[in-house]
C-alpha positions as CSV (number, residue, x, y, z in Angstrom):
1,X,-11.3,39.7,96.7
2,X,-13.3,38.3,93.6
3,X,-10.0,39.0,91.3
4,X,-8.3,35.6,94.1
5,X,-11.3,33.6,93.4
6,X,-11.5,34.3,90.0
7,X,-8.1,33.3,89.2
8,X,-8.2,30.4,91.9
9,X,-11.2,29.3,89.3
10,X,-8.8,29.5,86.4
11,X,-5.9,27.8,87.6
12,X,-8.2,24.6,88.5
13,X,-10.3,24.8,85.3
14,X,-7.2,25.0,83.1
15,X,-5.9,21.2,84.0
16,X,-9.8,20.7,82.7
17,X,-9.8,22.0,79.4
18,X,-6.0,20.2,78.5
19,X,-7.6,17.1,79.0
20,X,-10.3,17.7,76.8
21,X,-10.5,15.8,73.2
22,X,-11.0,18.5,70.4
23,X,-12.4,16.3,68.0
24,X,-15.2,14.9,70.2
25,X,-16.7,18.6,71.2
26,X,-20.3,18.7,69.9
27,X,-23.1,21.3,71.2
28,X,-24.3,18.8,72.8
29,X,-28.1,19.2,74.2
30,X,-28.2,22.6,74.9
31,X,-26.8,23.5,71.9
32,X,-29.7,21.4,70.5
33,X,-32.8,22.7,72.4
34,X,-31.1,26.5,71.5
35,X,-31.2,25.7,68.1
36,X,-34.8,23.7,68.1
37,X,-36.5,26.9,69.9
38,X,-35.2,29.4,67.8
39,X,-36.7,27.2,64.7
40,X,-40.0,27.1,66.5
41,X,-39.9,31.3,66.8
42,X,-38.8,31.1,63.3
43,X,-41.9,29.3,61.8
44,X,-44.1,30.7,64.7
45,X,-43.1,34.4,63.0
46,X,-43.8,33.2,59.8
47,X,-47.4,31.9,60.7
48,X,-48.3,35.3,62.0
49,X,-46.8,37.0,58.9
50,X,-48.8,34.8,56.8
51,X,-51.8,35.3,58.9
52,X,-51.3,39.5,58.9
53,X,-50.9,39.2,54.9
54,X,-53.8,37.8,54.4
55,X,-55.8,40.1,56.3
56,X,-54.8,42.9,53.9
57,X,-57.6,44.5,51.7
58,X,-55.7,46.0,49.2
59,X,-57.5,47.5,46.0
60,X,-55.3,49.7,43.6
61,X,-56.7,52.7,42.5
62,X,-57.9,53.4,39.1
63,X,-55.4,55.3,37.1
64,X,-56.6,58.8,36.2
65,X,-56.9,60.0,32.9
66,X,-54.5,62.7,32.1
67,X,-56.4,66.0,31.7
68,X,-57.4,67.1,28.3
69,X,-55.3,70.1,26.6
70,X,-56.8,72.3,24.4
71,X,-56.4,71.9,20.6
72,X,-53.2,73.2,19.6
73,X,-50.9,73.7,22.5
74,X,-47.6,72.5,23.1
75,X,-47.1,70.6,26.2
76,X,-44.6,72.6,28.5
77,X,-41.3,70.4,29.4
């Protein structure tokens, strides 16, 4: 039954999309207000990011001195 009204659906929506000027599509609105929110999450991500980073307390660790060999070995390779 949904395979009738699906195609009774395409046969009236075909007419439609002939008449339909393919140089005057735009995204129109939605297109716009998909594009604006995902621009806000964008630089909403960002602030957190930034906000995270700078909570790191990061210290690097001294480097240790490589241990002392006794007078006249040869170091092993």
């Amino acid at each position: 039954m949904s395979d009738m009204s699906a195609h009774q659906a395409l046969t009236q929506l075909v007419p439609l999309a002939a008449e339909l000027d393919k140089n005057k599509v735009t995204p129109g609105v939605l297109g716009f207000v998909v594009f604006a929110v995902m621009a806000v999450a964008v630089w909403a991500l960002m602030k957190s990011m930034n906000r995270h980073m700078n909570r790191v307390d990061f210290e690097e660790a001294p480097e240790r001195p490589a241990p002392a060999r006794p007078a006249g070995s040869t170091p092993r390779e």
